[in-house]
C-alpha angles and dihedrals in degrees: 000000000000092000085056103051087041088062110048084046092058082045096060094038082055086045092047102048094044090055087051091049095054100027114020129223106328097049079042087054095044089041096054097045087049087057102041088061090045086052089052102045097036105044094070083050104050092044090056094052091050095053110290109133094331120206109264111200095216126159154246122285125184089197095156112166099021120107130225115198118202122197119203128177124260095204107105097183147086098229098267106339095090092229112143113245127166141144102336104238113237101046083072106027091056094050093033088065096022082060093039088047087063087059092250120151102239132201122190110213140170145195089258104020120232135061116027093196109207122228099247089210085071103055096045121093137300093030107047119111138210088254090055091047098049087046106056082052090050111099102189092044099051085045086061097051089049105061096020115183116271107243095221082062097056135086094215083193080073094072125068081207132042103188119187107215117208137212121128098289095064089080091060103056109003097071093039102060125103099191092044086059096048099041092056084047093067093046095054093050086054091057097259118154109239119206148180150176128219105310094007077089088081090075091064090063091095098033122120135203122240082271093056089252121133106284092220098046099110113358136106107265135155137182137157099331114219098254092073099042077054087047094041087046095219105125103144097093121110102232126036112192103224095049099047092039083056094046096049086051102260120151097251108215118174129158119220143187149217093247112041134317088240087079091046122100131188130164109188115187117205116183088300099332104111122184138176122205101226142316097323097059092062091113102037094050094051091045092054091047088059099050089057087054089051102046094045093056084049089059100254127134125241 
């Protein structure tokens, strides 16, 4: 993202001095507010057509009756930096309408209940998206957010989706959590989808298979790979998903670009295990969630 935004900056300092050159001060003054509001209105724009958040042209589901079940993080901190961290948004605010548009019923839920913080980085300009902003005005669901479910006090067999929502402070109690792992264990046993973005992964690490093998070994997976978290600079997290869904046996898959990884975007399916490689795969992974709900109430296998 920063290349981008480097360059649009040495664009409107060219624009800028030119106008003074040819102009003076007051074509260098009107030139430089013009583009200031170019620059605001553009950037978002511009980040969305080279890979932020991309448009996915899903479909329709008529799902009623079936639950969706989406787990956020708790932790609200960078290690010891003090910066604020949290789900980032639109890993659960995607999924969360994308699941409600399919006319799900749909819980939010965490390892200790209560508030999901947001990561505030994730909700400024130029990255927020329409789902975060629907979201922050929707009272039901920010009440939800807000006094989550507490997972020890959930049957997971209820839901037809367990979806693993990411952000930074996934790494720090996701992957940690024994009862989050057992819990989606016996979902899955009970033929649930499961489901994550980017470091939602995480969530996956305890999870076992219905032979009480690792859930992962073996299988395609992806999350956030660890070029991004390089590119992002933000190494002081505990866990990192490429490297522990390596490490538990997974078939790592990831798409990349020239650019940056934060404008990549990758969703692997693998039987009913269902993963998005960061924030931009938000859309794709719940809509193919929903299709194996839909095909399994249709009496397919999966």
């Amino acid at each position: 993202m920063r290349p981008v935004i480097g360059s649009l900056l040495l664009l409107g300092i060219v624009v800028v001095a030119l106008s003074f050159v040819i102009g003076g001060l007051v074509a260098a003054v009107i030139a430089l507010v013009a583009y200031g509001i170019f620059f605001y209105v553009s950037l978002p724009q511009i980040l969305h057509l080279i890979g932020v958040h991309p448009h996915y042209e899903g479909r329709e589901f008529n799902l009623s009756g079936k639950k969706a079940l989406i787990i956020g993080t708790n932790h609200d901190t960078l290690g010891d930096t003090g910066k604020k961290t949290g789900v980032a948004l639109s890993e659960l605010s995607v999924p969360y309408y994308q699941f409600l548009e399919g006319k799900m019923d749909v819980d939010l839920a965490s390892v200790n209940g209560g508030n999901i913080p947001i990561d505030p980085q994730t909700i400024r300009w130029p990255i927020a998206t329409a789902y975060d902003r629907r979201f922050l005005a929707d009272k039901d669901a920010m009440n939800q957010l807000e006094n989550s479910l507490k997972i020890d006090d959930l049957d997971f067999k209820d839901y037809d989706i367990v979806f693993m929502a990411g952000g930074w402070g996934a790494s720090y109690d996701l992957g940690y959590s024994d009862v989050l792992g057992e819990k989606t264990t016996e979902a899955w046993a009970d033929g649930a989808i499961v489901g994550s973005v980017c470091h939602g992964a995480l969530g996956l690490l305890n999870v076992k298979d219905e032979n009480g093998n690792p859930l992962l070994k073996g299988r395609n997976t992806t999350g956030v790979t660890d070029r991004q978290i390089q590119e992002l600079g933000i190494n002081i997290t505990p866990m990192h998903p490429e490297t522990e869904l390596r490490k538990a046996g997974a078939k790592y898959n990831s798409n990349t670009t020239a650019l940056s990884d934060f404008f990549a975007d990758i969703t692997v399916v693998d039987g009913r295990l269902v993963t998005g490689q960061n924030q931009n795969a938000g859309a794709e992974t719940a809509q193919k969630m929903m299709i194996l709900v839909e095909k399994i109430a249709e009496g397919q296998k999966v």
